[in-house]
C-alpha positions as CSV (number, residue, x, y, z in Angstrom):
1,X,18.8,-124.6,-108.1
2,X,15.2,-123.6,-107.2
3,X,14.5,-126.4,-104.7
4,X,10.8,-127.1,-106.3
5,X,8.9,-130.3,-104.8
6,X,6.9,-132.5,-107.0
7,X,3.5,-130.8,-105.7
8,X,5.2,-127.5,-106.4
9,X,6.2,-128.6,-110.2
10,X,2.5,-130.3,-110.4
11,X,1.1,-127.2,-109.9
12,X,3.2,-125.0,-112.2
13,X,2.5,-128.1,-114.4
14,X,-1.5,-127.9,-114.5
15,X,-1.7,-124.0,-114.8
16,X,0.8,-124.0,-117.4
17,X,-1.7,-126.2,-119.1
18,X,-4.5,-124.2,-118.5
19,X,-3.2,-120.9,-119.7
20,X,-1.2,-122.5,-122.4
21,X,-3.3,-125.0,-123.7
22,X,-2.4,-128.4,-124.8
23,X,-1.8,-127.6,-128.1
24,X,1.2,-124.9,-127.6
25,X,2.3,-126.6,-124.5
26,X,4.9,-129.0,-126.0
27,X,6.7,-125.7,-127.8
28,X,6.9,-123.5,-125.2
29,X,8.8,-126.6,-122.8
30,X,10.8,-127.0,-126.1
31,X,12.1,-123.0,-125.9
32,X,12.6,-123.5,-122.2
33,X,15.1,-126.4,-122.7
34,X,16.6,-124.2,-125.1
35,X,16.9,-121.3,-123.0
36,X,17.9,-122.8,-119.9
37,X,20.5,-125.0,-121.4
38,X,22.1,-121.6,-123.2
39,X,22.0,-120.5,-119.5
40,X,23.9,-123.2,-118.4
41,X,26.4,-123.2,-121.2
42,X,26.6,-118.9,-120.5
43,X,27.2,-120.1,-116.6
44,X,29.5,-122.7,-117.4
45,X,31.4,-120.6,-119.6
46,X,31.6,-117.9,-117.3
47,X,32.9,-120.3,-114.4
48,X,35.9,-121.3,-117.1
49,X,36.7,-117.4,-116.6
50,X,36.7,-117.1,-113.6
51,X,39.1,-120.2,-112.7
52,X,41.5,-119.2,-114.9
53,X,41.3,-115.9,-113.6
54,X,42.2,-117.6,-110.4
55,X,44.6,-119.7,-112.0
56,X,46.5,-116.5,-113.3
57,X,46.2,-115.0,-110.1
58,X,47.6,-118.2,-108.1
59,X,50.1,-118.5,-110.7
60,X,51.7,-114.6,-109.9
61,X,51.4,-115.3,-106.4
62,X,53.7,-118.0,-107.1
63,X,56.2,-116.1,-109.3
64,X,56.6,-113.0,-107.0
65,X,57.3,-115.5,-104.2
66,X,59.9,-117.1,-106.5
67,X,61.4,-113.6,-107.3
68,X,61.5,-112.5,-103.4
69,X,63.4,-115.7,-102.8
70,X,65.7,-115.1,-105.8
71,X,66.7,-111.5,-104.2
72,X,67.2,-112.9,-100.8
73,X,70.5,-114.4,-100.4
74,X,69.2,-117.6,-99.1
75,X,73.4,-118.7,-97.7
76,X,73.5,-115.2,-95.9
77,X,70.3,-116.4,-94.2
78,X,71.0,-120.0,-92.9
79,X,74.4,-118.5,-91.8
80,X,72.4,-115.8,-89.9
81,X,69.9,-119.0,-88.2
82,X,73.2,-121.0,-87.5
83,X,75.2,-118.3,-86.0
84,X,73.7,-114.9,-85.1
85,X,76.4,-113.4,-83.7
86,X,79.2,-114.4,-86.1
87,X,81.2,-116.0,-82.8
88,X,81.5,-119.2,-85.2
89,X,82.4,-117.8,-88.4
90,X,85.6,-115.6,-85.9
91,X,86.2,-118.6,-84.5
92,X,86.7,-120.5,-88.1
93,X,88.8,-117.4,-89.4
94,X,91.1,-117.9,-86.6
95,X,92.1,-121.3,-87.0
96,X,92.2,-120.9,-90.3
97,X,94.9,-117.8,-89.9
98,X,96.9,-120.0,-87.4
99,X,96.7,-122.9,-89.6
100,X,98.2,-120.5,-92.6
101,X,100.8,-119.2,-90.0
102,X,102.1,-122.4,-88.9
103,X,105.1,-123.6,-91.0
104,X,105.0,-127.2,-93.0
105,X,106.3,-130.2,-91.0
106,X,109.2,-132.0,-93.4
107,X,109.4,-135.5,-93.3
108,X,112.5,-136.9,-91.3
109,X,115.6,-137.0,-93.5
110,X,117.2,-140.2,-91.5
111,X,115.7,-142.8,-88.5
112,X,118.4,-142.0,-86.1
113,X,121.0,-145.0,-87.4
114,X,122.1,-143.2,-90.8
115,X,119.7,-144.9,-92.9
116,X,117.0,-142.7,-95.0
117,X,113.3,-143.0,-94.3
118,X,111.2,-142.7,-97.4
119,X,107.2,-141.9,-96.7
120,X,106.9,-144.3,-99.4
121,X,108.6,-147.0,-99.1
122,X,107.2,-150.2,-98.5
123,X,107.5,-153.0,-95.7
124,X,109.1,-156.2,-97.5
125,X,106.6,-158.8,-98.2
126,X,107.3,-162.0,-96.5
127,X,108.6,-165.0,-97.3
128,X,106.2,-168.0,-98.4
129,X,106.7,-171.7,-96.7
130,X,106.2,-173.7,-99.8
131,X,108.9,-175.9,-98.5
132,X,110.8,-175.6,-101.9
133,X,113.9,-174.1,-99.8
């Protein structure tokens, strides 16, 4: 904190003595721990303010990006990125419209020979060579 140097603390150390006296000495380091740990509690208390503070601030930076994104309509966008010009989304509509103009193909009623095709008929199953014939 105040970058002192042993010679620099001997110093303070020996003068502190002298104008102190031996006697009183002992107290008056006692009421500096005291006071300079009260500073550091004060300081560390202080520092828990002003993170969350931070934290708060942080925290509605994050919720009004989260309420921009919720007003944007996020499928107009992508469709905006993916086609620009809208030469995709006409070309979509179109087929669609021909696909919805184009009558239903009906299944054949006959094969050509009189008999009826069914769709779901099935082919018959062949016969096994057991050898019980």
């Amino acid at each position: 904190m105040f970058d002192f140097g042993w010679t620099e603390l001997a110093v303070i150390g020996v003068v502190a003595l002298l104008i102190i006296g031996p006697k009183d000495l002992p107290k008056v380091l006692r009421t500096l721990g005291q006071w300079s740990r009260r500073l550091r509690g004060l300081a560390r208390e202080f520092q828990g303010h002003v993170d969350d503070v931070i934290r708060e601030a942080e925290l509605e930076d994050v919720r009004d990006g989260v309420n921009k994104v919720r007003r944007k309509n996020i499928g107009q966008s992508i469709n905006k990125m993916v086609d620009p010009d809208g030469r995709v989304a006409r070309e979509l509509d179109e087929v669609d419209r021909a696909a919805r103009r184009r009558p239903t193909r009906k299944a054949p009623s006959s094969d050509g020979d009189g008999a009826t095709a069914r769709a779901d008929a099935t082919p018959p199953t062949p016969k096994s060579n057991s050898g019980e014939d």
